[in-house]
C-alpha positions in Angstrom: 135.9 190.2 21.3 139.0 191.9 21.3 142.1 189.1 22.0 145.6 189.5 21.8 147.9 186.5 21.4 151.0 186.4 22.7 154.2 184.0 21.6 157.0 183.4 23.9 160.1 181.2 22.4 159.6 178.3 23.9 159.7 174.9 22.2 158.1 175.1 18.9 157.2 171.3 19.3 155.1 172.5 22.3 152.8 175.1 20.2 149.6 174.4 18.8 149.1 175.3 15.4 149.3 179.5 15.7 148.7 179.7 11.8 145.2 178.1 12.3 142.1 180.5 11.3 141.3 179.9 15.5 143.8 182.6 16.2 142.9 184.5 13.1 140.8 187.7 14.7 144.0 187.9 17.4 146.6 190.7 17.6 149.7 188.5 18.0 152.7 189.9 19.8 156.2 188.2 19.5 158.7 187.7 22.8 162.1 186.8 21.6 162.4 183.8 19.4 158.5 183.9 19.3 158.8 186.7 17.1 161.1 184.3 14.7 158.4 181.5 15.0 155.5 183.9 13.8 157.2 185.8 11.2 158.2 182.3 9.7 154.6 181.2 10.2 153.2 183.9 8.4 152.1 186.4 11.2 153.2 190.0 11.6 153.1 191.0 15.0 151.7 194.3 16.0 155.0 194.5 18.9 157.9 192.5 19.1 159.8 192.1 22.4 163.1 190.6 23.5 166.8 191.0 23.5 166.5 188.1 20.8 169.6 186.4 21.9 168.1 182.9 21.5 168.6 183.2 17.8 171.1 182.4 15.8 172.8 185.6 13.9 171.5 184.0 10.5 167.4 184.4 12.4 168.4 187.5 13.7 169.6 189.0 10.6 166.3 188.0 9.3 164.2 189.3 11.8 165.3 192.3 11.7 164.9 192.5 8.4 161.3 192.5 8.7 159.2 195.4 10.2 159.3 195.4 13.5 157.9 197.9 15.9 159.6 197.6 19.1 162.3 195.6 21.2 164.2 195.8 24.2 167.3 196.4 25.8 169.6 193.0 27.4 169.8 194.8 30.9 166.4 194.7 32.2 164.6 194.2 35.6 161.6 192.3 33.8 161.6 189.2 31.9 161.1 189.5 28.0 157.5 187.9 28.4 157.0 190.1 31.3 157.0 193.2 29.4 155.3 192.1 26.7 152.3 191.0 29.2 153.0 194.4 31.0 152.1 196.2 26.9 149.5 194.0 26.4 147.3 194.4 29.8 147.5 198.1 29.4 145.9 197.5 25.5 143.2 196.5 27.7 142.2 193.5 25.3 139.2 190.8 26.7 141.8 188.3 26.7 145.2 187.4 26.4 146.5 184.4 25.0 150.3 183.1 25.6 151.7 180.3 23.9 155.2 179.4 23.8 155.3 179.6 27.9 155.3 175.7 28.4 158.4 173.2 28.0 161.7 174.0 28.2 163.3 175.4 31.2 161.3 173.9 34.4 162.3 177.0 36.0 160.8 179.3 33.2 157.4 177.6 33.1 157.1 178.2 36.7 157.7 182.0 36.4 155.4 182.1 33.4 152.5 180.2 35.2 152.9 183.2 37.9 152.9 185.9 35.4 149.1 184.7 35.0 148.6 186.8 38.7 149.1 190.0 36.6 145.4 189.9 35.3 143.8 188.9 38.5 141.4 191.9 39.1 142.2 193.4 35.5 138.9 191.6 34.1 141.2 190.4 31.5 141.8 186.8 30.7 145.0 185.5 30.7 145.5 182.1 29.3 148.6 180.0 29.1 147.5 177.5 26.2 150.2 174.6 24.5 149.9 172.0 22.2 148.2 169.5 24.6 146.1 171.8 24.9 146.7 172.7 28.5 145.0 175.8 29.6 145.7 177.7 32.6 144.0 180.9 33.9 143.4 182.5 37.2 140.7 184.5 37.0 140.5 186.2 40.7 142.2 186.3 43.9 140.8 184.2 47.0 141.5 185.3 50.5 141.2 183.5 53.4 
């Protein structure tokens, strides 16, 4: 199965443990301060996206010390999270898994929850997955 995993900056309290072996056949993909959390956590992602101004200069010094294939510009019509599910639907993987996307802002877990309505009718499977283990997932469309 071919699964990409990506990680959003939201609370790190909120992730489940990204460095377990469970994620281990995943291409991970970091989105702003996600890309901090998995290069700290031992993970290289394949892409990195955001404007990374949720880090500190100190973290983004860092970062971008490390090899780093891609970011993106601070004036932008998409979210950060957006454009990295935008890169990773058109990979075409079997699933998608985003962690990172829960907690926070109220207002940001909502748009992230909707962002799930970009693989309706993809066959891909977009998951939204936290520490509680909360899993969310639309599959397909229903009309009325």
């Amino acid at each position: 199965m071919n699964r990409m995993a990506i990680l959003a900056g939201g609370p790190e309290a909120l992730q489940p443990p990204i460095e377990s072996a469970e994620y281990d056949d995943c291409t991970w993909i970091g989105v702003d301060r996600g890309t901090y959390y998995l290069l700290r956590k031992g993970r290289v992602p394949a892409r990195a996206f955001g404007d990374f101004d949720s880090l500190s200069e100190t973290e983004k010094k860092w970062v971008f010390e490390q090899p780093l294939p891609s970011t993106y510009p601070r004036e932008k019509d998409k979210t950060d999270l957006e454009i990295a599910i935008d890169w990773a639907l058109a990979e075409q993987p079997d699933e998608c898994l985003i962690f990172g996307a829960t907690g926070g802002r109220l207002d940001h877990g909502l748009i992230n929850i909707q962002l799930l309505l970009k693989g309706v009718g993809t066959g891909i499977r977009l998951r939204i997955i936290d520490k509680k283990k909360l899993s969310l997932c639309l599959l397909r469309a229903h009309t009325m």
